[in-house]
N, C-alpha and C positions, 0 to 999 in steps of 0.2 A: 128443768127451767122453773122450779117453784118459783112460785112469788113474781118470780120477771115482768112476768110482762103486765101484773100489774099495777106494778112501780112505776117501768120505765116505758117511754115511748122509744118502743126495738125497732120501729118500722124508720123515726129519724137516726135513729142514735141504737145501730145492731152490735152492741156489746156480748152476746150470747152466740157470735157468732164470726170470730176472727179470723176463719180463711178467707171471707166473702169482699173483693173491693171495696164495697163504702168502709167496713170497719178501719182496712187502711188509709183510706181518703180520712178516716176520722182522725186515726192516732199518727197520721202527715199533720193535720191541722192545729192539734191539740199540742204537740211537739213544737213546732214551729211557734207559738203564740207564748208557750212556758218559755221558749229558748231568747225571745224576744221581750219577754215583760216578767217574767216570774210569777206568771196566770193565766189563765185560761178560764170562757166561760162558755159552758152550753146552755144556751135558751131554751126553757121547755123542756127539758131533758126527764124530770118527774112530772109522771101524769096528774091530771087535775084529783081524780076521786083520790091517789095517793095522797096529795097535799093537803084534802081534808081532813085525812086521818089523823094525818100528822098534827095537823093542828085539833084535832079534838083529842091528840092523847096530851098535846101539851094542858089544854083548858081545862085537863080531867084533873090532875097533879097540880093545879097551881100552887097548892098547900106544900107541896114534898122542895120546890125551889130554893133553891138557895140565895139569899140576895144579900148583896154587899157592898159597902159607901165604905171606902178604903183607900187608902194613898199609896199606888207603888212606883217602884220605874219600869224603865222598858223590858227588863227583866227577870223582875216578881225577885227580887236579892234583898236583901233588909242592907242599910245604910251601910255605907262604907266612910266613916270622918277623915280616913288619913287622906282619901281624893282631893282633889281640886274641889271645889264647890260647885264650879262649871264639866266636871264629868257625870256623862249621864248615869251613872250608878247612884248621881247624889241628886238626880231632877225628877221627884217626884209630882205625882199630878193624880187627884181624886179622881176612883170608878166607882160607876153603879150600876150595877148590872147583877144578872141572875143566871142559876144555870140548874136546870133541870137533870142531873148528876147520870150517868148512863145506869150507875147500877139503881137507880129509881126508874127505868123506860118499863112498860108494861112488857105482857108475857108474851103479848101479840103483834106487838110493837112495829108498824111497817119501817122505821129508823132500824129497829137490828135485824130486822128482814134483808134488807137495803145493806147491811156492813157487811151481812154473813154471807152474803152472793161473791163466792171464786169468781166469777166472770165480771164483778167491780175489781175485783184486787190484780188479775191480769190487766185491767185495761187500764188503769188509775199508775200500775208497775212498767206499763209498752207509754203509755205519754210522756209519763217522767223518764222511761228511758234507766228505769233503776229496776236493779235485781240480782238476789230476789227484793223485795219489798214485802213488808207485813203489817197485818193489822195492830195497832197498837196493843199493847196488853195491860194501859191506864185501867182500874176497874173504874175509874169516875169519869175521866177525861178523854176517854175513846172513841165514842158517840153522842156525847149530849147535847142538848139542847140548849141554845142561848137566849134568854128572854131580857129583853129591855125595853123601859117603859118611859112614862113623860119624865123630859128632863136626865135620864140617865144619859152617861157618857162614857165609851172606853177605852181611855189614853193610849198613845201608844205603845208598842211591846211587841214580843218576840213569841213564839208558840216555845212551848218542852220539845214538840217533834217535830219531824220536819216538814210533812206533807200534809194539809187537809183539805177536806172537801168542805164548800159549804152549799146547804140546801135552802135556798130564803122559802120558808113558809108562810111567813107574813109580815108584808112590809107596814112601817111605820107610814102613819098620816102625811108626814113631813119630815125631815132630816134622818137620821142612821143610815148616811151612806158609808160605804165600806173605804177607804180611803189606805193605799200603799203605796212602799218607795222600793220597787223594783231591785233584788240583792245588796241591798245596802250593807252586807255583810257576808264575808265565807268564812270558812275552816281556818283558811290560814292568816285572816285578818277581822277583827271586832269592828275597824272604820268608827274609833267613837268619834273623831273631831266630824263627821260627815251626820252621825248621830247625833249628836250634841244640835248641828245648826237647825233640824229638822225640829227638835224640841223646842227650839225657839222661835221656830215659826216659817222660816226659811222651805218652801214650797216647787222650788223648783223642780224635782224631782219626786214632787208627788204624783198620783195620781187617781184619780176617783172613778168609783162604781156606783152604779145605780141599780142595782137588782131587781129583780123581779119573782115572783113568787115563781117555784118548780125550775128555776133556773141553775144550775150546776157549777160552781167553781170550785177549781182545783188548784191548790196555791201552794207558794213552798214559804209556809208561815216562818219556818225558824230561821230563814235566810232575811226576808224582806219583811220591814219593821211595816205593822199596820194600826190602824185604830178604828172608830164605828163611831160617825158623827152624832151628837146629840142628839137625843130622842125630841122631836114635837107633836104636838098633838094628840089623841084621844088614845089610839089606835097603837098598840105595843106591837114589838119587832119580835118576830121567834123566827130562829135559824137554825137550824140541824149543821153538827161539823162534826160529819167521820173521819179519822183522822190514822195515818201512817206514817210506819217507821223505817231507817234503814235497819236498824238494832232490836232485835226482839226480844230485847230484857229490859232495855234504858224505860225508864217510866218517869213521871214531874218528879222536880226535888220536894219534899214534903214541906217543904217553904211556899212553893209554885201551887203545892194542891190547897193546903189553908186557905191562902189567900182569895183562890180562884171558886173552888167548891166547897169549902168550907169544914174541910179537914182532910187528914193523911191516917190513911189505912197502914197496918201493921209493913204490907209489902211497898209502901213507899220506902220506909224507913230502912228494912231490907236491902233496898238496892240505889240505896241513895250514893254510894259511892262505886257503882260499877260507872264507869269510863264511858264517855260518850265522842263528840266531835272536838272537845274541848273549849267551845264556846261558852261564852255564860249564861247561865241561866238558875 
């Protein structure tokens, strides 16, 4: 049990310990909430002394960040002309935002502490109900860090993978609330005219977060389109998103990492065409 327990609060949330009833009362709860919204959120789920860490390995690196005021769509794809003008491939919208790249996290890192625990990836694999399930193999986009500051905003869009977690470390003064449209897309259907309305403003089927710092969500990013309300006030947003796959080769298209992290590694490029869900991205 390295590390465990003092990341996580075991005594609410006994992930290190799956024969025991709460764990099932937990991943009953967690099931039920993904199968009904496409997320789930645990309150408190990292301890307080963890979440300082966290934010003082982000304050350490602010230098190593990546940060980028860039136009894409929901799907980090570069323009398509022969579209409609009203397909979402072709409605772009400025981000700003930054991302503390995973292969930048320190040596000591309580974030790869936190990914490399078998007893998250059983229990992150019994919610979703998916298996096996794997840790992503992105080197950039597996665990990093999302920092956003005054006035950043991050349109909406699709993840590369399918499942992430997110760890709110520190909330924004005022606005980045996390905001999603519950499967607004599967495998066997894109749903753009359902996309498209949402881009234009059409809210019916939104739905919004309010985070809290050590709070745990678990989302199925590449199904349900989300975004991160604009940043206000003084006080920047940093989120930890450890992030899994069903595919343990598929990694971002080296389009998807540019844009996001601010370049693509030899092995992007590698496996840029091994086969995925078929969805875009």
């Amino acid at each position: 049990m390295k590390y465990i327990e003092e990341i996580i609060d075991l005594e609410k949330y006994p992930v290190h310990n799956p024969s025991c009833s709460k764990y099932n009362e937990l991943v009953n709860y967690t099931r039920k909430q993904l199968n009904e919204d496409g997320c789930c959120v645990l309150p408190n789920f990292i301890r307080p002394d963890s979440i300082k860490r966290m934010k003082d390995e982000v304050d350490r690196n602010l230098s190593k960040i990546y940060f980028t005021s860039d136009k894409h769509n929901p799907y980090f794809t570069k323009e398509d002309k022969t579209l409609n003008e009203n397909h979402p491939k072709r409605i772009f919208t400025v981000r700003q935002s930054g991302y503390l790249n995973s292969d930048d996290l320190e040596k000591d890192s309580d974030l790869d502490k936190f990914y490399d625990l078998e007893e998250m990836l059983k229990f992150v694999s019994d919610s979703l109900e998916v298996f096996p399930l794997y840790k992503w193999a992105d080197p950039l986009g597996k665990n990093p860090y999302s920092v956003m500051h005054t006035d950043h905003y991050f349109p909406w869009h699709f993840d590369g993978n399918e499942f992430t977690l997110s760890i709110l470390i520190q909330k924004a003064e005022k606005g980045g609330f996390f905001e999603y449209v519950p499967d607004i897309r599967n495998k066997n259907n894109e749903n753009f005219e359902e996309v498209t309305k949402v881009l234009k403003g059409d809210r019916t089927r939104v739905k919004s977060l309010d985070l809290k710092p050590g709070d745990l969500q678990i989302f199925k990013g590449r199904f349900s389109m989300h975004r991160v309300t604009k940043i206000e006030g003084k006080t920047p947003r940093y989120i930890a998103l450890p992030c899994y796959v069903k595919n343990p080769l598929k990694i971002n298209k080296p389009e998807h990492s540019k844009q996001v992290y601010g370049k693509a590694l030899p092995i992007h490029f590698k496996r840029e065409n091994i086969q995925g869900d078929g969805l875009t991205d």
